[in-house]
N, C-alpha and C positions, 0 to 999 in steps of 0.2 A: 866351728866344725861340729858338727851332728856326731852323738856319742856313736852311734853304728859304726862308723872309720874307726875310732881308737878301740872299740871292741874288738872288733874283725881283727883286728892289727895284731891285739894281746892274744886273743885265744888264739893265732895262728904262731904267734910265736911259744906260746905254753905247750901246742900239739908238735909244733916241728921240734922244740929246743929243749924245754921241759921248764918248770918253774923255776929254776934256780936263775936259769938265762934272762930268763921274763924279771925276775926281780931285779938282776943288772941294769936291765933295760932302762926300767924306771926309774935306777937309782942315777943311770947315768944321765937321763934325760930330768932329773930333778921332780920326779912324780913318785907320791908316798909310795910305799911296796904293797900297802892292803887295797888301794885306791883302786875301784872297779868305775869303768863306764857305763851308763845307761843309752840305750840305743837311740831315746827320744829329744834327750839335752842336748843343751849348746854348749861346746867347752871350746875352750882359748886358743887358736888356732897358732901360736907361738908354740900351747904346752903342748899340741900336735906335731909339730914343726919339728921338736927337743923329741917326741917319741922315737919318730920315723928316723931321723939323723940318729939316733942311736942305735935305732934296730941295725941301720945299714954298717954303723960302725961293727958293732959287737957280732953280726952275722957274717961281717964281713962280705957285705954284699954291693954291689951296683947301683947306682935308682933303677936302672932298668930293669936288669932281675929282680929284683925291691917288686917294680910296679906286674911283669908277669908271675909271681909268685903271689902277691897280694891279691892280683882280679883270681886267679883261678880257684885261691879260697873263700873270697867274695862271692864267687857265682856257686858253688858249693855252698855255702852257706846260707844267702841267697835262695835257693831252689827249694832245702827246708823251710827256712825263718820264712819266705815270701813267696809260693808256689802260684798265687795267684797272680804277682806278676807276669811270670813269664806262662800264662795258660791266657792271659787277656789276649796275648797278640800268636799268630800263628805263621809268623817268621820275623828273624832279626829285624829288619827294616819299621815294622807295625812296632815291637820292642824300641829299639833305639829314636825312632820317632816319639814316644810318650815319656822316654826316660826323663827328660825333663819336671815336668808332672809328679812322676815318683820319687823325683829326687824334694819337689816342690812341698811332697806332702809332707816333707820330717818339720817344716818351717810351720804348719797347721797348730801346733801343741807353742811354739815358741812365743812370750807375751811381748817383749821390746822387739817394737818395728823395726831397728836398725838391726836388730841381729836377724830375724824375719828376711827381712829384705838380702842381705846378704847372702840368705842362703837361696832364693828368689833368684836372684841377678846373675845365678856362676854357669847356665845354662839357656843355650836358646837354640833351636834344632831349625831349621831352612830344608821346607819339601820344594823341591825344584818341578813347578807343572810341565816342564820343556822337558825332564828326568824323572822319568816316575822309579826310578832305581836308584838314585843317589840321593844322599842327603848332607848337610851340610851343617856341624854341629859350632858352635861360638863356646867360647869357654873363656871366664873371665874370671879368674883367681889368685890371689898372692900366692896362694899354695904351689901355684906353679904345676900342677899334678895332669898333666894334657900328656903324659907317656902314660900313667894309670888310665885315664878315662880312653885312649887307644888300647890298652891291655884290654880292659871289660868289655869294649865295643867287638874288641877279636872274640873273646870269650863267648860272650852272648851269638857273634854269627857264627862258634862253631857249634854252639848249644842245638841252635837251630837247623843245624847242617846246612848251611849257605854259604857262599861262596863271595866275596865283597874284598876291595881292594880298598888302604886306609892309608890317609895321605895326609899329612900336617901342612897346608899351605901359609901360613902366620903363628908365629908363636910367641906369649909374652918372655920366654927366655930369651929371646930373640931381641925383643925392645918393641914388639909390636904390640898396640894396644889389647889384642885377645889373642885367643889361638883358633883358630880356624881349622879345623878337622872334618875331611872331605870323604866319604865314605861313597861307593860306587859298588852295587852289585854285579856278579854278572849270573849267579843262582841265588832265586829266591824258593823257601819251601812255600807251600801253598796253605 
């Protein structure tokens, strides 16, 4: 997992909870208490696994709210740290089509191909020539995280003020080999 995830994760729980919560966190997820992430590493996606499961315990939260509380600090976050993402494309759909890509480039700095690759393979978006309004996104992770990547896909079409309906037709929770997340506009901004 790409240190941007476990940063994102601490500085939103340091800002919602306060430090003391945040050092819980880590303790209870077994991660030092000074231990900072860098946005460009690859860190262990177990000691990811052990963050999040904690956050949810100690917040007392959902995955779900988990995963719409996380994107909405994500794209906040996001919109400072990486403004030129979202100014490349000039609605959701141009966005969520490249996400890929962006997500491709944190694996550019990464030197072992297997961890590389890994982060390569958890994305592959389907433009449908029959549908030039839907898209059709593949997600292929242990992490299991296909309610977050529907959280940010909401986030990003309400960024853009568009209108898209988001639909999980396969999911690896499920037992199916990916998750298949079906995205359909019916406002796109221009």
């Amino acid at each position: 997992m790409v240190g941007l995830i476990q940063k994102i994760l601490l500085d939103m729980v340091r800002d919602v909870a306060g430090e003391e919560v945040l050092i819980h966190i880590k303790q209870e997820a077994g991660v030092a208490p000074d231990k900072e992430f860098q946005i460009n590493n690859v860190y262990d996606d177990e000691e990811w696994q052990k963050l999040f499961a904690a956050a949810l315990k100690i917040l007392n939260l959902t995955p779900e709210q988990a995963d719409e509380i996380y994107a909405s600090y994500f794209i906040k976050d996001a919109l400072k740290r990486f403004p030129t993402w979202f100014n490349m494309s000039k609605n959701s759909y141009e966005f969520l089509l490249i996400q890929p890509t962006i997500h491709n480039c944190f694996a550019t700095s990464v030197l072992e191909k297997k961890e590389r690759d890994a982060i390569n393979d958890k994305f592959v978006v389907d433009k449908l020539p029959h549908n030039p309004k839907k898209l059709i996104t593949h997600y292929r992770s242990h992490n299991h995280h296909c309610g977050l990547y529907k959280a940010l896909a909401k986030g990003v079409i309400n960024h853009y003020q568009d209108k898209a309906e988001i639909a999980e037709t396969h999911c690896l929770k499920q037992g199916d080999d990916e998750c298949q997340i079906h995205i359909e506009w019916s406002k796109l901004g221009a």
